[in-house]
C-alpha positions in Angstrom: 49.4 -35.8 71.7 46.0 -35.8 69.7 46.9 -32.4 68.5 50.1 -32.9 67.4 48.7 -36.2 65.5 45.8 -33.7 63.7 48.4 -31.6 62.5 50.6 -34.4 61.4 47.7 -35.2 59.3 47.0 -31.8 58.0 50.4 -31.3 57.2 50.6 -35.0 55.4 47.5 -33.8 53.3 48.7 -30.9 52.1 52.3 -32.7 50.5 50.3 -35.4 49.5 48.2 -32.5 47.2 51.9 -31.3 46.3 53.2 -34.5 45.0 50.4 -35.0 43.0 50.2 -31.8 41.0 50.7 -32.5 37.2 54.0 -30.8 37.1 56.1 -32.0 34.7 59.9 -32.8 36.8 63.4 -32.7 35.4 64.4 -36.6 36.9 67.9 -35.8 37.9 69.9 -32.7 38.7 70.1 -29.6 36.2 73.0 -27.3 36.8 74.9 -24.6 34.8 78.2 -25.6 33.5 81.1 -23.3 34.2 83.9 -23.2 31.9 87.4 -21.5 31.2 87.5 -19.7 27.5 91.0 -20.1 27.2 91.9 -16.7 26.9 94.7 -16.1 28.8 93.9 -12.6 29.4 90.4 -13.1 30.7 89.0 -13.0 34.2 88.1 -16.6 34.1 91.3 -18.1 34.4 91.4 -17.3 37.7 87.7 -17.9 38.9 85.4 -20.4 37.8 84.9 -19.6 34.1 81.9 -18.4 32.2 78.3 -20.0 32.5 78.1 -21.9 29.4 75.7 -24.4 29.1 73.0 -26.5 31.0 73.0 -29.7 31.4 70.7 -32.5 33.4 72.7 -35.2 35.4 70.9 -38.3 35.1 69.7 -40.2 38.2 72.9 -41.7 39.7 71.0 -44.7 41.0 71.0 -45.9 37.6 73.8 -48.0 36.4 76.1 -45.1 35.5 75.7 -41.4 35.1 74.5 -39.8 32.4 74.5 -36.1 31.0 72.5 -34.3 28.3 73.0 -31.1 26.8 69.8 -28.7 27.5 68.7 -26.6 24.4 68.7 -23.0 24.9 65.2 -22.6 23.7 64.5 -25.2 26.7 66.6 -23.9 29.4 64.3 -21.9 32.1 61.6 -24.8 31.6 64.1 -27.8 32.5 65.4 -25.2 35.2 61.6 -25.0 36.4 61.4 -28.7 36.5 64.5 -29.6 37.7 63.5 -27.0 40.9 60.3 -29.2 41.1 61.9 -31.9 41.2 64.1 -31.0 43.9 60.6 -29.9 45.8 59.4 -33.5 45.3 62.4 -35.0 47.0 61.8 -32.7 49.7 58.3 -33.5 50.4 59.1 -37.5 50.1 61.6 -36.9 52.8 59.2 -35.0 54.8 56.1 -37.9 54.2 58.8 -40.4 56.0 59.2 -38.0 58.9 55.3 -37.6 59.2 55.3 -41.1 59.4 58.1 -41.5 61.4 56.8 -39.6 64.0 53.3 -40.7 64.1 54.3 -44.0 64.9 56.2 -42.7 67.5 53.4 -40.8 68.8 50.5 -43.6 68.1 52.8 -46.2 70.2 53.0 -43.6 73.0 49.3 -43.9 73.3 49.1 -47.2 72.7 51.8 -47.6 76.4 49.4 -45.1 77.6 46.6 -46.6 77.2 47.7 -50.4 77.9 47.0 -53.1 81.2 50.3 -53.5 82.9 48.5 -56.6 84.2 50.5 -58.1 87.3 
């Protein structure tokens, strides 16, 4: 159990040094835009459409959502933020289940360790 709690810790160091790289993150979600040309003759009337544009998707945890056009000029670096971003979540998901299951394993030793006085 004390191994699995050292590399619990090792593992929480190392996304805690993640998160707190000076990354610049895209706050939302950026995705390519598909859209149909109108040309009835074209391939994309019966598939998706054409990549058009970019655009970032605004937290939805805000009081409505929200969308804003990406300049061209910008595109791979809100794509490279927006990845980050997505890496960030990650690691926050994986701190709670480090945590999670260090509690689980520091109250196992605690029953391990405790008087069962009768």
């Amino acid at each position: 159990m004390l191994a699995a709690l050292h590399q619990l810790h090792q593992e929480r160091r190392r996304r805690l040094r993640r998160l707190t790289r000076e990354h610049a993150l895209a706050i939302g979600t950026v995705a390519l835009v598909h859209r149909k040309c109108g040309n009835p003759r074209c391939h994309c009337l019966a598939g998706p459409g054409h990549p058009q544009t970019l655009f970032l998707f605004k937290d939805p945890r805000q009081s409505r959502r929200r969308c804003k056009l990406v300049r061209r000029a910008d595109e791979s670096q809100l794509q490279q933020a927006g990845e980050r971003y997505r890496e960030f979540r990650a690691d926050l998901q994986r701190l709670r289940a480090i945590d999670r299951e260090e509690k689980r394993i520091l109250m196992a030793l605690a029953e391990e360790r405790a008087i069962h006085y009768e």
